[in-house]
C-alpha positions in Angstrom: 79.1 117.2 180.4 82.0 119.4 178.8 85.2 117.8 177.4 87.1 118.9 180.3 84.7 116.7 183.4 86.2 113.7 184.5 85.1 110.1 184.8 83.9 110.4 188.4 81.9 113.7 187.6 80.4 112.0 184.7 79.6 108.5 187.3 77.8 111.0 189.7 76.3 112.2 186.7 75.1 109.2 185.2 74.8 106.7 188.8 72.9 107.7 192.0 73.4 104.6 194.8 71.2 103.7 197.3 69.7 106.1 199.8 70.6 108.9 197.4 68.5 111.6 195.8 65.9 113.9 196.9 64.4 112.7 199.8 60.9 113.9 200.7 58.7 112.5 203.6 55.0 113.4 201.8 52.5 112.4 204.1 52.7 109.9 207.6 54.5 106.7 206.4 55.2 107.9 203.1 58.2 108.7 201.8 59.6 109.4 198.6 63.3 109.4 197.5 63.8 110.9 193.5 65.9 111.2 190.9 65.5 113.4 187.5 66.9 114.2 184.2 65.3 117.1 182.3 62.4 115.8 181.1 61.2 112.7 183.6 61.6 111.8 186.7 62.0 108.2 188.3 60.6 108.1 192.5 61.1 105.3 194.9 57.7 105.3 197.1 57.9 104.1 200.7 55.1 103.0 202.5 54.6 102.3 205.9 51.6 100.2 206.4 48.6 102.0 206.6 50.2 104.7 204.8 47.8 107.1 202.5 48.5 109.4 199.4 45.4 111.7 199.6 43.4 112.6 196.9 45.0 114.4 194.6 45.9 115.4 191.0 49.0 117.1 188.9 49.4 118.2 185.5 52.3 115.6 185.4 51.8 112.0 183.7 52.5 109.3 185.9 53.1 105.8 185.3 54.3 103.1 188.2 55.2 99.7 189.1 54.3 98.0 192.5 58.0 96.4 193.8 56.4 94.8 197.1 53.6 95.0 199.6 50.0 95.9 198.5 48.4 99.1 197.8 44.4 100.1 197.1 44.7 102.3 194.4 42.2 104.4 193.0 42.5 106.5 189.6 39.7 108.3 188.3 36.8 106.9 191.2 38.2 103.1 190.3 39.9 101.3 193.1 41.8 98.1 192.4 44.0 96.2 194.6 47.4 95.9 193.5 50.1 93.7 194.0 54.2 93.4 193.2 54.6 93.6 189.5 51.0 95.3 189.1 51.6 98.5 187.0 49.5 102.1 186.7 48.8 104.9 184.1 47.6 108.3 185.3 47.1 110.9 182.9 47.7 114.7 183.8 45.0 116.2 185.8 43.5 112.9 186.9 42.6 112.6 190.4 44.0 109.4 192.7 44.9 108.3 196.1 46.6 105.0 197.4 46.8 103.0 200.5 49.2 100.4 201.8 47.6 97.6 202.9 48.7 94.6 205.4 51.9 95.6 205.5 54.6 98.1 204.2 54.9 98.6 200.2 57.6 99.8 197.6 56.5 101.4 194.8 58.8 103.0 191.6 57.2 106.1 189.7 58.2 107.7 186.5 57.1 111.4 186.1 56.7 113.6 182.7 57.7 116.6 183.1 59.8 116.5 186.5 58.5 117.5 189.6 59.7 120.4 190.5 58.5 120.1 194.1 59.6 117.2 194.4 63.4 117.8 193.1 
């Protein structure tokens, strides 16, 4: 921010409350609400239960933490079940998918580079 921005431009600049960000509804119950500096990119995940991520891989590092619910998550042909405070790694150009199981799920993911499409 330039000497001349005030304190509430440098708040929106530094805070995003609740429900704000880019909101992006990816797939049936999934949704994904983002927020992004220049070089990584924090997500909030939304899953419906029963909602599926389909197969898929990015160039983009990936690393997450379950907040609630449960999710089948498979990296690289390995499915685990995971639960709140479980954590995953996914290196660029590794394919995965995820389900929510019995029940809705939150899930937080942190993105190097940013996502453009998701911006």
């Amino acid at each position: 921010m330039n000497s001349n921005a005030s304190e509430s431009d440098l708040a929106d600049s530094y805070f995003s409350p609740a429900g704000t960000g880019s909101y992006h509804a990816l797939f049936p119950g999934v949704s994904i609400r983002t927020s992004a500096c220049e070089r990584m990119m924090l997500s909030v995940v939304t899953f419906e239960a029963g909602g599926t991520v389909p197969d898929h891989a990015h160039p983009h590092e990936q690393v997450g933490y379950l907040v609630s619910g449960q999710l089948d998550f498979t990296i690289g042909g390995i499915t685990r079940r995971l639960g709140p405070g479980d954590q995953w790694r996914i290196p660029g150009g590794v394919s995965h998918r995820v389900v929510a199981v019995d029940g809705p799920a939150v899930a937080l993911d942190i993105f190097n580079p940013v996502r453009d499409d998701y911006r």
